[in-house]
Steps between C-alpha positions, in 0.01 A plus 500: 500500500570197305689320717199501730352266227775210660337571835160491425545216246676299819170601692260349240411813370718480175663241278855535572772468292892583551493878379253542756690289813696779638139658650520240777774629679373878512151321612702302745625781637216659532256314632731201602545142367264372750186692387633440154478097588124553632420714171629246273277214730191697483545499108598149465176421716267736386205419253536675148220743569701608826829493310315702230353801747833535680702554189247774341473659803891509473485636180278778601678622749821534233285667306303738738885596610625581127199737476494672845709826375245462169810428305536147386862485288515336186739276685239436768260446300718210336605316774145487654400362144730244544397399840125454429631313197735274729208500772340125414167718487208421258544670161225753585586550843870578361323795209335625805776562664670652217221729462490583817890655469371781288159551635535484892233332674630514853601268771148480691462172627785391471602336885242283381648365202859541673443310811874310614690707733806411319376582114364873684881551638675432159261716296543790749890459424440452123251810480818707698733378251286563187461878694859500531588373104518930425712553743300744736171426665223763448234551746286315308664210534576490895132595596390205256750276695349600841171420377563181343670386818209616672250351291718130492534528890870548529594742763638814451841395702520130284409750188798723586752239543381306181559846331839540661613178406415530089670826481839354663485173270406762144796749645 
């Protein structure tokens, strides 16, 4: 899950640094350099209060995905610490976040907050590979991924091959 941090950072969603760089070339793959271009051009022409809604609606979605099979790993739990902390967000925007990890809130809401095609497409694949950081994927987990896709207006097929294409790069 951490190397998404290089992808999302290139997107405008993170601050990247070189530990993180290698998530590029799984997002690449996955969604494709080109969309990656237009994500990255969104961010460096969005307004901060844009910038800001797209990256907590981000976050939420990596967190609604650690909690879907109610069992959010001390490692989980970690790494999504570090990514509100890395997220540019407000101070209390970040603690509510953080809260939010151990007392889930739910995604409602959140196509509005998550609104480039691009930014839906890369959390879908980083929600499959946080599902997939166990090593099995409970029910749980795949009915929560149908629904987000749902909810963020990516098609079942697109959701498929997004999910196809994290499991080959993580295998």
């Amino acid at each position: 899950m951490t190397t998404w941090v290089g992808a999302l950072s290139s997107g405008g969603v993170f601050e990247l640094d070189d530990a993180a760089a290698a998530g590029e070339a799984v997002a690449a793959y996955v969604v494709g350099e080109k969309p990656l271009t237009e994500l990255r051009t969104f961010f460096f022409e969005a307004d901060a209060a844009d910038a800001a809604r797209e990256r907590h609606g981000a976050i939420e979605v990596c967190i609604a995905m650690a909690q879907a099979d109610r069992d959010v790993h001390p490692e989980e739990s970690h790494i999504l610490s570090q990514i509100v902390g890395r997220s540019g967000l407000d101070e209390d925007t970040q603690d509510e976040l953080v809260m939010t990890v151990h007392d889930p809130k739910g995604i409602e809401g959140v196509e509005e907050r998550l609104t480039h095609p691009v930014l839906r497409e890369l959390m879908l694949a980083l929600a499959w590979e946080l599902a997939l950081s166990d090593g099995h994927i409970d029910e749980a987990e795949s009915e929560f991924y149908k629904a987000l896709a749902t909810q963020l207006e990516v098609t079942p097929e697109r959701a498929s091959e997004i999910s196809k294409a994290v499991a080959e790069r993580v295998a």
